[in-house]
FIKOLZA-1660 file (N, C-alpha, C; in steps of 0.1 Angstrom, whole numbers, plus 5000, padded with zeros to 4 digits):
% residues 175
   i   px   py   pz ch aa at
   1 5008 4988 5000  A  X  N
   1 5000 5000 5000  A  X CA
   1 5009 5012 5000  A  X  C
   2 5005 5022 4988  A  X  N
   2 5014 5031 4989  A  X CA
   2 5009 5043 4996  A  X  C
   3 5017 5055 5001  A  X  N
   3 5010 5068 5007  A  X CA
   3 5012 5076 4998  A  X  C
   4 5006 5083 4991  A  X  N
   4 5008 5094 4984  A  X CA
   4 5008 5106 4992  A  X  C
   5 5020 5112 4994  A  X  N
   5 5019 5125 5004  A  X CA
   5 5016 5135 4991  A  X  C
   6 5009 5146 4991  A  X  N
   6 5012 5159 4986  A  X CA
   6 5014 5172 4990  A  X  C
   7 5019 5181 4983  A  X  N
   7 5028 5195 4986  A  X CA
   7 5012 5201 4992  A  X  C
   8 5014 5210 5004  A  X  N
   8 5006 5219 5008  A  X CA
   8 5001 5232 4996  A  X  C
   9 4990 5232 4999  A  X  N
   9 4986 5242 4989  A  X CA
   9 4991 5258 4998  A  X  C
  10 4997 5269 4986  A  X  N
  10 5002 5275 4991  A  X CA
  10 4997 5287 4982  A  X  C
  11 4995 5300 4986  A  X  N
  11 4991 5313 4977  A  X CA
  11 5002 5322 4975  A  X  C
  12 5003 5326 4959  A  X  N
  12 5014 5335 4955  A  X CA
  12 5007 5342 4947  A  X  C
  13 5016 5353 4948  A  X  N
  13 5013 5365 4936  A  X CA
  13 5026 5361 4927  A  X  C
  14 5017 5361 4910  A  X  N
  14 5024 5356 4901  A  X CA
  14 5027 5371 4894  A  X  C
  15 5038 5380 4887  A  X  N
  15 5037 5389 4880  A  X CA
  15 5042 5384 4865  A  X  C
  16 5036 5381 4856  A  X  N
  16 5039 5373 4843  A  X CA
  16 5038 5388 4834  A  X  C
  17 5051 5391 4829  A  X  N
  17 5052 5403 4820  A  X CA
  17 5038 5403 4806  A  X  C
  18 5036 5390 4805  A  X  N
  18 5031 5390 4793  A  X CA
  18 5016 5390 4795  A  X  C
  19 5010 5384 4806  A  X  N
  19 4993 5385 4811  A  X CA
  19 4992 5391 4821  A  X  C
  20 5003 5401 4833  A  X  N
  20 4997 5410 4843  A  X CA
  20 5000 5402 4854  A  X  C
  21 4991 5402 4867  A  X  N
  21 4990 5397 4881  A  X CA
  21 4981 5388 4883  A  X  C
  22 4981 5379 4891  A  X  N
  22 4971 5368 4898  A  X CA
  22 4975 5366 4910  A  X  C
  23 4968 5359 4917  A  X  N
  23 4967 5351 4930  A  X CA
  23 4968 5337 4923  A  X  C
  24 4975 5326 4926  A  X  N
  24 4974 5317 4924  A  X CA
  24 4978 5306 4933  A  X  C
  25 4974 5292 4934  A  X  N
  25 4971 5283 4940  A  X CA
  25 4984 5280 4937  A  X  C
  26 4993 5274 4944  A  X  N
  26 5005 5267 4939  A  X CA
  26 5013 5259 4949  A  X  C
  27 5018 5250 4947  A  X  N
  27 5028 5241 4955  A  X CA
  27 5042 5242 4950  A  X  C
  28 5050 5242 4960  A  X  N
  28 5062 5238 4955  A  X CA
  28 5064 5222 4949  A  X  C
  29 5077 5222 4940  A  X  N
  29 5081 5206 4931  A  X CA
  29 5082 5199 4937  A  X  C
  30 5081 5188 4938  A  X  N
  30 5084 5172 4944  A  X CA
  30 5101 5171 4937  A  X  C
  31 5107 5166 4948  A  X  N
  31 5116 5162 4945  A  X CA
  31 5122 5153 4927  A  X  C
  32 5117 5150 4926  A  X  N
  32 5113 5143 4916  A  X CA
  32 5116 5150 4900  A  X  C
  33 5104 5162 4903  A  X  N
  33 5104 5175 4891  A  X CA
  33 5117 5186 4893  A  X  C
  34 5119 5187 4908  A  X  N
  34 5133 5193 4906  A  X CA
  34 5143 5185 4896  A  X  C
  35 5146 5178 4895  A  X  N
  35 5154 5165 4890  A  X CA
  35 5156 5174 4875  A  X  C
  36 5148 5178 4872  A  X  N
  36 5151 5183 4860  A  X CA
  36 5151 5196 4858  A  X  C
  37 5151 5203 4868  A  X  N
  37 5156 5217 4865  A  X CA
  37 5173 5220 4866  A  X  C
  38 5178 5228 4863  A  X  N
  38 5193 5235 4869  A  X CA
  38 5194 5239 4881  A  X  C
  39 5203 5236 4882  A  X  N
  39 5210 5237 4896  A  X CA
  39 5201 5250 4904  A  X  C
  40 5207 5266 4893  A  X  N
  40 5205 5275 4902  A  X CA
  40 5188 5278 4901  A  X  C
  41 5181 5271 4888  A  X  N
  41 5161 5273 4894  A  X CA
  41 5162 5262 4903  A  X  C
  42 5167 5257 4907  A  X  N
  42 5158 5247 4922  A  X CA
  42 5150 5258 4928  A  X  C
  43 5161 5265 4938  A  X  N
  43 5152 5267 4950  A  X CA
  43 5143 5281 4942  A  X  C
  44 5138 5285 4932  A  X  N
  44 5134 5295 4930  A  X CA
  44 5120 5285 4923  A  X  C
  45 5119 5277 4921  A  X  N
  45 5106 5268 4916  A  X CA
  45 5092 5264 4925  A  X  C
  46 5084 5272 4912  A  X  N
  46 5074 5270 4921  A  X CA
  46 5064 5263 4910  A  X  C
  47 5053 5256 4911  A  X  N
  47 5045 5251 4906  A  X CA
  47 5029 5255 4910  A  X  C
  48 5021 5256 4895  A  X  N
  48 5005 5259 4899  A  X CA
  48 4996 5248 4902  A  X  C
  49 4992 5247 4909  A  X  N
  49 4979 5237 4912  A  X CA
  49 4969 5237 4902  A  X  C
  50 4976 5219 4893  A  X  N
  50 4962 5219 4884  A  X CA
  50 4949 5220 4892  A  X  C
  51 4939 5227 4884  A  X  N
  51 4926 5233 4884  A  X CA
  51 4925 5244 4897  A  X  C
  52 4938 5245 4900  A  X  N
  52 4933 5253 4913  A  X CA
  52 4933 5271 4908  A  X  C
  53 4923 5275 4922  A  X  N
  53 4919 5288 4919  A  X CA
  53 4929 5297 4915  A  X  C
  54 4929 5310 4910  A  X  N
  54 4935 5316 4902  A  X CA
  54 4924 5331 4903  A  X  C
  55 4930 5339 4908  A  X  N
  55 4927 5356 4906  A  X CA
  55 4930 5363 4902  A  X  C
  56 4929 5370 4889  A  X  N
  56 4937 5376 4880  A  X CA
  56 4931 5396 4888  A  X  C
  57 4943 5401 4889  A  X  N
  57 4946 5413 4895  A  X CA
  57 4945 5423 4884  A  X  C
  58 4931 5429 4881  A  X  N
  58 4927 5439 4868  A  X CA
  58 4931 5457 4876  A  X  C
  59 4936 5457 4888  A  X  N
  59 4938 5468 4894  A  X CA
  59 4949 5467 4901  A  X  C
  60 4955 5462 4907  A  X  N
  60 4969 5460 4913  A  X CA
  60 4978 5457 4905  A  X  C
  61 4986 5468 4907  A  X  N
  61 5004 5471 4895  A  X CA
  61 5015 5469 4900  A  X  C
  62 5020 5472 4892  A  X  N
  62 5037 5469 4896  A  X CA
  62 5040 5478 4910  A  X  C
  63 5032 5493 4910  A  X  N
  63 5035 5503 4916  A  X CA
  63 5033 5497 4930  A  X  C
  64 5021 5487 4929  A  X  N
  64 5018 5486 4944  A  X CA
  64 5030 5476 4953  A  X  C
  65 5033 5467 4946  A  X  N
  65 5046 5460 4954  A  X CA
  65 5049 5466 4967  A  X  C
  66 5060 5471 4966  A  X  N
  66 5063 5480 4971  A  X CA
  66 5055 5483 4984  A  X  C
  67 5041 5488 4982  A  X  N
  67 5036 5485 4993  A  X CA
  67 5032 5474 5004  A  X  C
  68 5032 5464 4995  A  X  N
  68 5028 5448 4998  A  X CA
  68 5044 5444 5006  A  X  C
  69 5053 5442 4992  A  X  N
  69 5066 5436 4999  A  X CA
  69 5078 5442 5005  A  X  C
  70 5077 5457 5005  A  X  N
  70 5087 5462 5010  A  X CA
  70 5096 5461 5001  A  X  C
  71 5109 5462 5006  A  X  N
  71 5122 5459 4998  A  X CA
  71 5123 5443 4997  A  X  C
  72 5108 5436 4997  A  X  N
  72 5115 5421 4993  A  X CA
  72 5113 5418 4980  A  X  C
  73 5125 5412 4973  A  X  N
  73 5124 5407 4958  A  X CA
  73 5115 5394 4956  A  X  C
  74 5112 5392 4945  A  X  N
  74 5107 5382 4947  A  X CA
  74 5115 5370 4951  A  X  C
  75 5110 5358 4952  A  X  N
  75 5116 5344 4957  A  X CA
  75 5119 5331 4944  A  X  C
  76 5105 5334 4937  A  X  N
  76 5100 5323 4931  A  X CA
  76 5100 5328 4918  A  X  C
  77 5094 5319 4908  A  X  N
  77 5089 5318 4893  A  X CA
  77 5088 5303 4888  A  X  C
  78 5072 5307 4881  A  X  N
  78 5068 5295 4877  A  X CA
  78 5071 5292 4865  A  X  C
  79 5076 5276 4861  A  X  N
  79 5082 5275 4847  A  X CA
  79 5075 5280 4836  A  X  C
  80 5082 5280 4826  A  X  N
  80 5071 5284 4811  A  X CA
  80 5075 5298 4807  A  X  C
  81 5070 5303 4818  A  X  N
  81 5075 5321 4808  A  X CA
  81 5082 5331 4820  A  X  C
  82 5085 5342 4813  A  X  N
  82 5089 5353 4822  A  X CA
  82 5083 5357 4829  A  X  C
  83 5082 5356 4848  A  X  N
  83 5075 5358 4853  A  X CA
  83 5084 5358 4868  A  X  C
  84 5074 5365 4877  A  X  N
  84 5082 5365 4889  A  X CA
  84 5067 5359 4898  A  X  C
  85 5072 5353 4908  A  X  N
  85 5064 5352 4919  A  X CA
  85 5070 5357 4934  A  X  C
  86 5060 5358 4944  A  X  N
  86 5061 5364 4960  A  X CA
  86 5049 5354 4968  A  X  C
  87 5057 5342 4976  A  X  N
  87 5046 5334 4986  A  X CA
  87 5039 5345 4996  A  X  C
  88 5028 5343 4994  A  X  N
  88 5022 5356 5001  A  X CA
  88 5017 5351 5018  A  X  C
  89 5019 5357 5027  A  X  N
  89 5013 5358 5040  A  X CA
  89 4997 5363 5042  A  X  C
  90 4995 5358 5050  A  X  N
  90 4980 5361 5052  A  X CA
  90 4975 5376 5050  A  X  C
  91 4984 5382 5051  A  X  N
  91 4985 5396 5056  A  X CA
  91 4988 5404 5044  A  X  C
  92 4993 5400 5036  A  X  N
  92 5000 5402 5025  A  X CA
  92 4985 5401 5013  A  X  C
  93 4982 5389 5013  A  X  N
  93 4971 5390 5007  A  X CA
  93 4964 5396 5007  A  X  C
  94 4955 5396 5022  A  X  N
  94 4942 5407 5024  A  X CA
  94 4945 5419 5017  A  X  C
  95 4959 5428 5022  A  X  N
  95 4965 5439 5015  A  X CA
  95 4961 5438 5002  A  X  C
  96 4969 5428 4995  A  X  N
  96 4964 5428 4977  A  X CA
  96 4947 5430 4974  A  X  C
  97 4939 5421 4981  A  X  N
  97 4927 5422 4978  A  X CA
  97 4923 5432 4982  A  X  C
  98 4923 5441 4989  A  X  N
  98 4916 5455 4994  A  X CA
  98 4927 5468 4986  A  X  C
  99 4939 5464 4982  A  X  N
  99 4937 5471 4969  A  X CA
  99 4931 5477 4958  A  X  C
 100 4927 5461 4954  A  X  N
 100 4922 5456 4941  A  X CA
 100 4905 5454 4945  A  X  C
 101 4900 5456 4960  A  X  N
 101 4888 5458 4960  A  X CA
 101 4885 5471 4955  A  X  C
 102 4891 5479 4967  A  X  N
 102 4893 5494 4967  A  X CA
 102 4891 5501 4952  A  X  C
 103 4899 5500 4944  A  X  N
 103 4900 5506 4935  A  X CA
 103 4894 5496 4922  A  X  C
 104 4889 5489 4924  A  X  N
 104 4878 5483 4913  A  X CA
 104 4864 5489 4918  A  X  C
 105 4860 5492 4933  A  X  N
 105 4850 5495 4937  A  X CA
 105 4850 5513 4930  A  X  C
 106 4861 5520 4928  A  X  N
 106 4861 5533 4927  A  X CA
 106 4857 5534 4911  A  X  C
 107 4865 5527 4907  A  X  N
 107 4860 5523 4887  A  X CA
 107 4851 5523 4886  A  X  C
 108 4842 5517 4895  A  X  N
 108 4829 5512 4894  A  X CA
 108 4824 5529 4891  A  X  C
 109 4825 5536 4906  A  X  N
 109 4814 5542 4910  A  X CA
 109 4821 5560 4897  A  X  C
 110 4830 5558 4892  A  X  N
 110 4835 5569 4882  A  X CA
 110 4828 5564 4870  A  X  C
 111 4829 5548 4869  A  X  N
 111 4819 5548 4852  A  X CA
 111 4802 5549 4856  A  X  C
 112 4801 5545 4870  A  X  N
 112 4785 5551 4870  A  X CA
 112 4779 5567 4875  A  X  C
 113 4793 5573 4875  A  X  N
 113 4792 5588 4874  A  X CA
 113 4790 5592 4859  A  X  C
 114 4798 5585 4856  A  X  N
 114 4802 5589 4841  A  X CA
 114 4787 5589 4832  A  X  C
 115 4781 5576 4834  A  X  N
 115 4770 5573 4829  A  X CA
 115 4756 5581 4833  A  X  C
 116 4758 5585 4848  A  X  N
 116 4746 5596 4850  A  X CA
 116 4747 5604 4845  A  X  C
 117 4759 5610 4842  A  X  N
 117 4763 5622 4832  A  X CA
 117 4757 5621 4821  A  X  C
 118 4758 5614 4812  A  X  N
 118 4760 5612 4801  A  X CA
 118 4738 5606 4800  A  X  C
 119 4736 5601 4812  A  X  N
 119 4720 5597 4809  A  X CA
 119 4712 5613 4811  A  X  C
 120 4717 5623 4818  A  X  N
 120 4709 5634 4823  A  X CA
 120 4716 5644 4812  A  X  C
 121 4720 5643 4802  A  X  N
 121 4728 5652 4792  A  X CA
 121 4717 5650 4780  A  X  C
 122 4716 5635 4779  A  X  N
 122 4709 5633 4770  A  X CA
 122 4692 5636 4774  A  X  C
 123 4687 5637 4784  A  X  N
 123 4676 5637 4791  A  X CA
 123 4670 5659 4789  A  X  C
 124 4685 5661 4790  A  X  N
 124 4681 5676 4792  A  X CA
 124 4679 5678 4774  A  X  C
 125 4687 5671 4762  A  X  N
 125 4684 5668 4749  A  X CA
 125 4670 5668 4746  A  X  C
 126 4666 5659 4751  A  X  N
 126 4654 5655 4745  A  X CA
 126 4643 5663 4748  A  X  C
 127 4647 5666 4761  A  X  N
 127 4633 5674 4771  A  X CA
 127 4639 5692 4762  A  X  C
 128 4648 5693 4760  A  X  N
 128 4651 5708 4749  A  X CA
 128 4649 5704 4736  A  X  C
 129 4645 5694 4729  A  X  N
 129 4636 5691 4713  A  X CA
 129 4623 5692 4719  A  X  C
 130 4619 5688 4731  A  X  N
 130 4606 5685 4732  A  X CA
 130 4598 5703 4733  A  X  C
 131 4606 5716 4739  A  X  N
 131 4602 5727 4744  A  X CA
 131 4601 5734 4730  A  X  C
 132 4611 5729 4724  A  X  N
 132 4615 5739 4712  A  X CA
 132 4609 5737 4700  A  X  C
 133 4604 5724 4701  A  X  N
 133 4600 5719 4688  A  X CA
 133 4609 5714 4673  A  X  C
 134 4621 5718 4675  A  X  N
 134 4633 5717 4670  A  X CA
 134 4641 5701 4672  A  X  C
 135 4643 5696 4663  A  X  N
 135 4655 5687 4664  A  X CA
 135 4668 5689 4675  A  X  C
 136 4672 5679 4674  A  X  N
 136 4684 5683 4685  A  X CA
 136 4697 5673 4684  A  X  C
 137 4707 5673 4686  A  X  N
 137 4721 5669 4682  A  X CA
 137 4720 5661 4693  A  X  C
 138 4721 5646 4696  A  X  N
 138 4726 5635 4703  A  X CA
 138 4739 5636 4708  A  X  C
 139 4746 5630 4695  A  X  N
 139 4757 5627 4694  A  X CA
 139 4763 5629 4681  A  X  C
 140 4778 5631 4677  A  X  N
 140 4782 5631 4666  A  X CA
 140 4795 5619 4663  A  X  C
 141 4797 5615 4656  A  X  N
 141 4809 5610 4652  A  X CA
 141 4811 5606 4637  A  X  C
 142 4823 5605 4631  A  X  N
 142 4825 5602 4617  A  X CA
 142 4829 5588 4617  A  X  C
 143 4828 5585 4603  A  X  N
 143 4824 5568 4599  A  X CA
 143 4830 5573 4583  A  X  C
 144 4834 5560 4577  A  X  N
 144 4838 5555 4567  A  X CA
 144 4821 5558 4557  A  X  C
 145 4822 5564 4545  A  X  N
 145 4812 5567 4537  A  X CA
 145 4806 5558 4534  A  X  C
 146 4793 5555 4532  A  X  N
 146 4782 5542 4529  A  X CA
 146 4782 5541 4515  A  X  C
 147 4793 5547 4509  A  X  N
 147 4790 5545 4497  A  X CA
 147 4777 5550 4487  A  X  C
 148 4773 5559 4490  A  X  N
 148 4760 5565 4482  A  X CA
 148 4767 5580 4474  A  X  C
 149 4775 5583 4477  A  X  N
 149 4779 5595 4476  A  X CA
 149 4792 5589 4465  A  X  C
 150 4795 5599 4454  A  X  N
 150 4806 5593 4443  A  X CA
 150 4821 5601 4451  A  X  C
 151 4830 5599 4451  A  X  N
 151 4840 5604 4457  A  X CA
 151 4842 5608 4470  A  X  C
 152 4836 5601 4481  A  X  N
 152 4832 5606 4491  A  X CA
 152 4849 5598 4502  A  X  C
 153 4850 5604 4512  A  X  N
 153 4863 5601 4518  A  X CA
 153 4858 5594 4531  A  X  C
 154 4849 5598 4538  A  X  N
 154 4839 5597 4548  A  X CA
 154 4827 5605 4552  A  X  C
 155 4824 5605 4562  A  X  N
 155 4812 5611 4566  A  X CA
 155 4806 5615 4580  A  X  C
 156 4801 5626 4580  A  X  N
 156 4799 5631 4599  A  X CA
 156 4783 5626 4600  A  X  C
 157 4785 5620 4610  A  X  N
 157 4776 5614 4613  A  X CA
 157 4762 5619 4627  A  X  C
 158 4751 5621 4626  A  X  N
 158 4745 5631 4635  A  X CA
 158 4733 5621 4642  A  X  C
 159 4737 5619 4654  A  X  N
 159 4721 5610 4663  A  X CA
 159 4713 5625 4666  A  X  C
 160 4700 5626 4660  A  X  N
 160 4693 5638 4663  A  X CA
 160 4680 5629 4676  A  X  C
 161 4672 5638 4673  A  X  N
 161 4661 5635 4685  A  X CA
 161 4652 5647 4679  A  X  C
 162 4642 5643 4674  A  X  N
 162 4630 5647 4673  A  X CA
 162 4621 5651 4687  A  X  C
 163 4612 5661 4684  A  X  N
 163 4605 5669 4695  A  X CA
 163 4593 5656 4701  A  X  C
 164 4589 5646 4694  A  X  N
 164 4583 5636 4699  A  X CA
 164 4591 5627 4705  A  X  C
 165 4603 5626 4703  A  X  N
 165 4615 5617 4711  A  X CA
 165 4620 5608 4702  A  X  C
 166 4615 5605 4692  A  X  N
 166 4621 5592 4684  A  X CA
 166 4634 5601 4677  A  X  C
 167 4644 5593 4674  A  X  N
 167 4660 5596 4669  A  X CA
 167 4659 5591 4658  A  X  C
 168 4669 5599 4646  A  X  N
 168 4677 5589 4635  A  X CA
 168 4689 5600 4634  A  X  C
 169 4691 5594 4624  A  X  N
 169 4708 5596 4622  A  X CA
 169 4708 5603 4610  A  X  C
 170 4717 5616 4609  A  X  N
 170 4718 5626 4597  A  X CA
 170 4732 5625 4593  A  X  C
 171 4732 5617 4583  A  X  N
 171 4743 5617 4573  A  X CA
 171 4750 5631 4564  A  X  C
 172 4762 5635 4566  A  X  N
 172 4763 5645 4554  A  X CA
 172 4780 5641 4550  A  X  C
 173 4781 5639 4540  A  X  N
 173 4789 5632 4530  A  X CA
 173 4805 5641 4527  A  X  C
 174 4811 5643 4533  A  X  N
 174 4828 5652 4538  A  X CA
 174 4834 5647 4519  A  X  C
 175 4837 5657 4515  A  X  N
 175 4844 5650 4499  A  X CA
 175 4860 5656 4504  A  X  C
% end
């Protein structure tokens, strides 16, 4: 009967130049898989836990280190690509996630500023077609020419709003 022991599951921050940051599930090598690295990646080897969880860090940067690890370099790196890793402490982590809560919660609440803006902009639009009786400018932007026009290079493009509220779009053809 054999015992299969396995490596403790352990949490690191992975910095991989080419995909960004995560939290990742990882164990150190079994003696075994060291066997095949070089001398000087031994002790710098670390391994991911197949299927294990994984947090990819859309708000915590390089800048924040620093605050996390102090003057420590990293330790580790997982094979495959250019990457650094940091075994994280309990403490260490919470920090990372209340970063990356922090300032994902603030993204939040700047694009739903952004959007009341932009919903009460268009609200004061419509309700000013509605007083005036007058069409009214939405939005504008330019587009590649539909092709109706002979020589045409592109075209400015106009979301209006009628005094009843219904929109369309006014084409005028830039030669």
């Amino acid at each position: 009967m054999s015992t299969t022991q396995t490596a403790p599951v352990i949490l690191a921050l992975e910095w991989a130049t080419a995909y960004g940051m995560e939290i990742t599930e990882s164990r150190m090598p079994s003696e075994a898989e060291l066997a095949t690295w070089a001398d000087w990646y031994k002790p710098r080897a670390i391994y991911g836990v197949s299927g294990g969880r994984k947090i990819k860090l859309e708000h915590f940067g390089w800048r924040d280190l620093e605050t996390v690890f102090g003057e420590r370099k990293s330790t580790h790196s997982f094979p495959g690509c250019d990457n650094r890793a940091w075994i994280l402490t309990p403490e260490e982590l919470a920090t990372i996630l209340e970063i990356e809560r922090s300032r994902a919660d603030a993204q939040a609440a700047e694009q739903a500023a952004i959007a009341n803006v932009a919903a009460d902009q268009k609200r004061s639009i419509i309700e000013m077609a509605k007083n005036t009786g007058a069409d009214q400018v939405l939005a504008t932007w330019m587009a590649d020419c539909d092709g109706t026009a002979v020589e045409c290079s592109f075209d400015s493009l106009c979301q209006m709003v009628r005094p009843d509220g219904s929109t369309y779009i006014a084409r005028t053809h830039c030669h």
